[in-house]
Every structure is written in structure tokens, then in C-alpha cells.
N, C-alpha and C positions, 0 to 999 in steps of 0.2 A: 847659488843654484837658482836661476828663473823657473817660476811654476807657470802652465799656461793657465790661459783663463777663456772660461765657459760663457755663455749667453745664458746658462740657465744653471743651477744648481742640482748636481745625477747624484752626490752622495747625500746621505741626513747626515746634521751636525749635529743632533740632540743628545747625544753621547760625544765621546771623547775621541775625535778624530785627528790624526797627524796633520802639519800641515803639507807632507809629501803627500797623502794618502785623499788629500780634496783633490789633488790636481788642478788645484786654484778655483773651487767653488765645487758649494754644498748649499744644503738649504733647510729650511725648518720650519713648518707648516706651511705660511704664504710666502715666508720671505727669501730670499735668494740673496749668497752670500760669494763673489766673483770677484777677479782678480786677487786672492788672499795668497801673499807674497812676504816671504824675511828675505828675501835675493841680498839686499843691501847692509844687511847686520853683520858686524864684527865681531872679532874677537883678540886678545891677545894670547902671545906664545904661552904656551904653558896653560889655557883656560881650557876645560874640560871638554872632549870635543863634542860633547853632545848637545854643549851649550846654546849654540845657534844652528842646529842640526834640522833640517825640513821631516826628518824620519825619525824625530824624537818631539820634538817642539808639539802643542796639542791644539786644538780648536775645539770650544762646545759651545752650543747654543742652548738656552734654559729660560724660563720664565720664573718671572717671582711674583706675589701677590703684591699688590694687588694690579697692577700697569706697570713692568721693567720687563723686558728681554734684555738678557745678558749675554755678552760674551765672553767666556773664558778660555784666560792662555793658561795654560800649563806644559809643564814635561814630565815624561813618560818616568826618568827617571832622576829624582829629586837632587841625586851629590851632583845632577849636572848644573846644576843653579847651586850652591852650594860653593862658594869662592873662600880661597883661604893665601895670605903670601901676596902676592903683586897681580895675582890673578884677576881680571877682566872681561867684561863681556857686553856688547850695545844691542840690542835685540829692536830692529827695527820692523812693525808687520804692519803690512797695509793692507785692507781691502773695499768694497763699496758692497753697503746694505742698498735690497730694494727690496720693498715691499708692494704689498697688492693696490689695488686702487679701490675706491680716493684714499689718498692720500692721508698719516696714523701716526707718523714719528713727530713725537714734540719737542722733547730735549734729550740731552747727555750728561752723562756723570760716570765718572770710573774709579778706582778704587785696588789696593794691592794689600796683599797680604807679604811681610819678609820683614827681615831683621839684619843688623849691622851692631858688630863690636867695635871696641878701641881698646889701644894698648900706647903704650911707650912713643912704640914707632907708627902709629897711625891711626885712622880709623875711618874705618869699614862703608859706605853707603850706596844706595838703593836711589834715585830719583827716574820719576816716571812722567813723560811728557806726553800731550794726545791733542787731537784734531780731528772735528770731526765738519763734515760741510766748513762750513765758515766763523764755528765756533772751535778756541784754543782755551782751554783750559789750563786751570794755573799748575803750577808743576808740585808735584806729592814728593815725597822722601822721609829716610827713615828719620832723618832729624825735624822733620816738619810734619804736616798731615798726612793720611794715608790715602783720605776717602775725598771726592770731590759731591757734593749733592750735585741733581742734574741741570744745569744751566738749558734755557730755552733755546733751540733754531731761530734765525731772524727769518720771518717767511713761513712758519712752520703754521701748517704739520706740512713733513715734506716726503716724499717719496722714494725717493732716493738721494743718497751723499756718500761722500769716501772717506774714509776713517783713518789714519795715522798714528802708532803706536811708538812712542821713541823710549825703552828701557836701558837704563843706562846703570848695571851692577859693577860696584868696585870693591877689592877687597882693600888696597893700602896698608899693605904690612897688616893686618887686623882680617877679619871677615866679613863676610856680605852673604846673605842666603833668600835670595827669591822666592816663594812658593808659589806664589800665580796674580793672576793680573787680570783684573774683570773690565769690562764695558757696558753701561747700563744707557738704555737708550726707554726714552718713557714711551710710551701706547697708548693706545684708549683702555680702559677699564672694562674688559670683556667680561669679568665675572660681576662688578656693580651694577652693568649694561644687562647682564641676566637674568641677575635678581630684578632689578628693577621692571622690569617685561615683565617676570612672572608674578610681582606685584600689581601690576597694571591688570593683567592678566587676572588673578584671584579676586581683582577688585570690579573685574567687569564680570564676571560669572554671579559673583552676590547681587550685584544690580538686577541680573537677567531674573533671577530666583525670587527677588524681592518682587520686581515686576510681574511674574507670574503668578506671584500668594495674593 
């Protein structure tokens, strides 16, 4: 299913939005979040059909302390990531962050939460691939790391770049169970940057006071 895509972002993503329901862009304070697309992701016979679903699959935009804006995947309902038997699923999303000017994004790091068993006959795994601008990140899985710290933009801070998300869930006779899949992209420190003003700030008012005794 192609989603179109917008010149600006009409829905907020700060909450947990479909990605049928952006219509291929959202946005979230300055930034604007366009072309957001899984058109390309598979599934195999028998994998739940919610699994790469445009009207199940989630988007949210969120900040973390103290410099991250994140993006989270998730679905609306969790046994559809939940793989059990020969079950399969590639969940491929693309979209392009832009933000205000000048220009704020430094680097990238991402990060999954899921689990994978083994049995006899198999076992279960989770590997999560990403790209973002011109930086590729090494690949996560449930037998390897989960978290990437944020590797720098060459050229950075950069203003805008397209992101590439390749999830790749397998059950193999065993299990595999998704729960979600973040994107952290670093910012300038808007609350350091605050304090620190308002330190500057309390420290030129004692001046003026001093000056006036």
C-alpha cells in the first residue's frame, strides 16, 4: 500500500499515530516528518496479518532528556509482532526528517526492544538494520546488541536526511516477538541551553544590584 506524501506535516505525531492515519507526514514541534512509507515490507503466508498493516503499524515522535528526539514504531496490537511456527515478517519504513533552521541534527542511534526462543527445531530471531543520511549503522539482534549509541552526520548538524528502517522478524520453528523499535537522532540541548540563559541571566541582575549599592 503506497502512502502519499505531504510538503509539510497536518497531523502531530506526539502521540501514537498509524502509519495509514499520517497520510505519509506528521510533525512535531518544528520538525516535519514526510514521505513515511512500509509500501515495501513483507510478509510470509500464515504471518499475522496485522504485521505489516499501514492501519495497525504506529508512529510517535517524543523527546528525551537531555538532546534525543525519538522515533517510535510500534503496533496497535502486540500478537501481531508476536511470530510463532515458520512465521515471518520484514517491516521495511522509510521516511525524511526536516527540521527548522539552521540547521540541529547531529547524529543517530537506534535501538529495539523483543525477544527470540530456541528449540530442537530452530530458533527464533529479531535483526534490525537502519540508515539514516549517509550514515548505516551496524545491525542489532536478538543474539547480538539491541541498542546502537548515536554515531555522528558526516557534515552535521544537518537539516534534513531520509531514514531507512529494515526489520527483519523470524520465528524458525521457535518464536520471535517484536515490541517496538525506536530512532534517536541527537539535538542541541534546549533545556542546558535554558538553564544556562537563565544563569547568565541571574548572574547579570546581581551585577546590576551590586552596581547600584
Amino acid at each position: 500500500m503506497a502512502l502519499s506524501s505531504l510538503s509539510f506535516g497536518s497531523i502531530f505525531c506526539g502521540t501514537a499515530v498509524t502509519i495509514a492515519a499520517t497520510g505519509g507526514s506528521c510533525y512535531f514541534g518544528s520538525n516535519t516528518f514526510t514521505n513515511i512509507s512500509i509500501a515495501t515490507s513483507s510478509e510470509s503466508v500464515g504471518a499475522p496479518a496485522g504485521a505489516i498493516d499501514p492501519t495497525q503499524v504506529t508512529f510517535q515522535v517524543s523527546t528525551a532528556f537531555p538532546n534525543l528526539l525519538n522515533v517510535l514504531i510500534s503496533n496497535l496490537t502486540p500478537s501481531n509482532w508476536a511470530l510463532t511456527a515458520t512465521q515471518q515478517f520484514n517491516l521495511i519504513l522509510t521516511y525524511t526528517v526536516t527540521g527548522a533552521l539552521p540547521a540541529y541534527f547531529q547524529a543517530v542511534g537506534d535501538s529495539f526492544n523483543g525477544s527470540a526462543t530456541s528449540n530442537v527445531n530452530g530458533t527464533g530471531a529479531i535483526a534490525y538494520d537502519k540508515s539514516a543520511d549517509s550514515v548505516t549503522l551496524m545491525t542489532l539482534s536478538t543474539g547480538g546488541i539491541t541498542s546502537q549509541a548515536p554515531v555522528a552526520f558526516p557534515g552535521a548538524p544537518l537539516s534534513t536526511f531520509n531514514v531507512t528502517d529494515n526489520i527483519q522478524v523470524h520465528a524458525t520453528n521457535a518464536s520471535a516477538t517484536l515490541v517496538n523499535a525506536t530512532n534517536s537522532f541527537v539535538v542541541p540541548e534546549p533545556v542546558s541551553s535554558m538553564l544556562l540563559g537563565s544563569g547568565l541571566l541571574a548572574f547579570g541582575f546581581i551585577l546590576r544590584r551590586r552596581k547600584r549599592k
